[in-house]
C-alpha positions in Angstrom: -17.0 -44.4 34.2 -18.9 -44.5 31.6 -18.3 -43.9 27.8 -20.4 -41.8 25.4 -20.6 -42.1 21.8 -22.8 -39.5 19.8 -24.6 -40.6 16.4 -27.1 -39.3 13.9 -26.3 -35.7 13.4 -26.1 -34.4 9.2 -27.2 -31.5 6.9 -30.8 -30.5 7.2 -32.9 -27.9 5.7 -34.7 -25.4 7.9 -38.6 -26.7 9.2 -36.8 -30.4 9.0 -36.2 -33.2 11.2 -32.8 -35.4 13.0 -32.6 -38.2 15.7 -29.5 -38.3 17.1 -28.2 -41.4 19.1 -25.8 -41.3 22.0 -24.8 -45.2 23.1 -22.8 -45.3 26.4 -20.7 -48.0 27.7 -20.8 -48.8 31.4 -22.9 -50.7 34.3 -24.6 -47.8 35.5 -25.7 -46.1 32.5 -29.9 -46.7 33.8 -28.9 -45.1 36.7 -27.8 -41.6 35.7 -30.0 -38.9 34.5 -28.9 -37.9 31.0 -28.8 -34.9 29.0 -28.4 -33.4 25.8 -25.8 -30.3 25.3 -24.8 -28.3 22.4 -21.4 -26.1 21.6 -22.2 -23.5 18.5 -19.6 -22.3 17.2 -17.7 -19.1 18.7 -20.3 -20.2 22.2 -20.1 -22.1 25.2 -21.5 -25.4 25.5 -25.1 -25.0 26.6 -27.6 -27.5 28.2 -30.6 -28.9 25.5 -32.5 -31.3 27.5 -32.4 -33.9 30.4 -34.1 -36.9 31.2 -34.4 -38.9 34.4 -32.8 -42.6 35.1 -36.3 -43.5 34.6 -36.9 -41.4 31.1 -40.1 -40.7 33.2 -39.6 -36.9 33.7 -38.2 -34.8 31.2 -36.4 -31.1 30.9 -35.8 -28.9 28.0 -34.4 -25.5 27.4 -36.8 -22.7 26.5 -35.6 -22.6 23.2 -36.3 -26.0 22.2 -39.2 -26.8 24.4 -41.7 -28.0 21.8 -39.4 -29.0 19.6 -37.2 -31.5 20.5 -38.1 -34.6 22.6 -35.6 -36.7 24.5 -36.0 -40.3 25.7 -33.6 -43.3 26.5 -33.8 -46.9 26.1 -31.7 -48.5 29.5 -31.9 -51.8 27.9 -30.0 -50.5 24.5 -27.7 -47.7 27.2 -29.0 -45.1 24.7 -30.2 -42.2 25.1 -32.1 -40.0 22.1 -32.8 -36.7 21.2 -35.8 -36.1 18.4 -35.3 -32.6 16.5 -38.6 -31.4 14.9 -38.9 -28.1 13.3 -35.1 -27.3 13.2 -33.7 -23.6 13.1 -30.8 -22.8 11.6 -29.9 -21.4 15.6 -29.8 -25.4 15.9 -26.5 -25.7 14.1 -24.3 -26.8 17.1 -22.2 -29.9 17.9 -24.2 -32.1 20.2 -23.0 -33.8 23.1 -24.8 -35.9 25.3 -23.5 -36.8 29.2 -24.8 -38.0 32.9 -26.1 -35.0 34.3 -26.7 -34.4 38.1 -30.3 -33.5 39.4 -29.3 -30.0 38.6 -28.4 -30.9 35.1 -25.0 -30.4 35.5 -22.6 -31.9 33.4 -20.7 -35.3 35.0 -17.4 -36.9 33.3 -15.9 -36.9 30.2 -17.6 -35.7 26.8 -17.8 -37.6 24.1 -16.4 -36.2 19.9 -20.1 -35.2 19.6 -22.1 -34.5 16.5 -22.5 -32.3 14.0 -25.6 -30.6 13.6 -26.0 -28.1 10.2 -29.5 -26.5 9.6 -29.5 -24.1 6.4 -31.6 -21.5 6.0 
């Protein structure tokens, strides 16, 4: 099983920039593809991005394609999301999970961050 603990997410103004962190406990973490999530409020959870065990291949929604960039370090079991040019449609709590090669959710979610982008 492994654990997932969501860092890094804050207040930003519209055009700027967040990292968020997401550390997970657990043996297997290099062996899981990961992914990125986000819940706005009033909408279902939707997928962000997902990277392979590897970090080598990489998948992104259409809407942040461009913009955000996610990559893991297996020796740190982290996984990272970079947020350029942030909307204020951003403003979500982010989640981060193993995903299967269909980039579905696996296990439990983590509390998740909080992500604010004003206008």
């Amino acid at each position: 099983q492994v654990q997932l603990v969501e860092s890094g997410g804050g207040l930003v103004q519209a055009g700027g920039s967040l990292r968020l962190s997401c550390a997970a406990s657990g043996r297997f973490f290099s062996t899981y593809a990961m992914g990125w999530f986000r819940q706005a409020p009033g909408k279902e959870r939707e997928f962000v991005a997902a990277a392979s065990w590897s970090g080598g291949s990489t998948y992104y929604a259409d809407s942040v394609k461009g913009r955000f960039t996610i990559s893991r370090d297996n020796a740190k079991n982290t996984v990272y999301l970079q947020m350029n040019s942030l909307k204020p449609e951003d403003t979500a709590v982010y989640y981060c999970n193993a995903v299967t090669t269909s980039y579905f959710p696996i296990g439990s979610w983590g509390q998740g961050t909080q992500v604010t982008v004003s206008s």
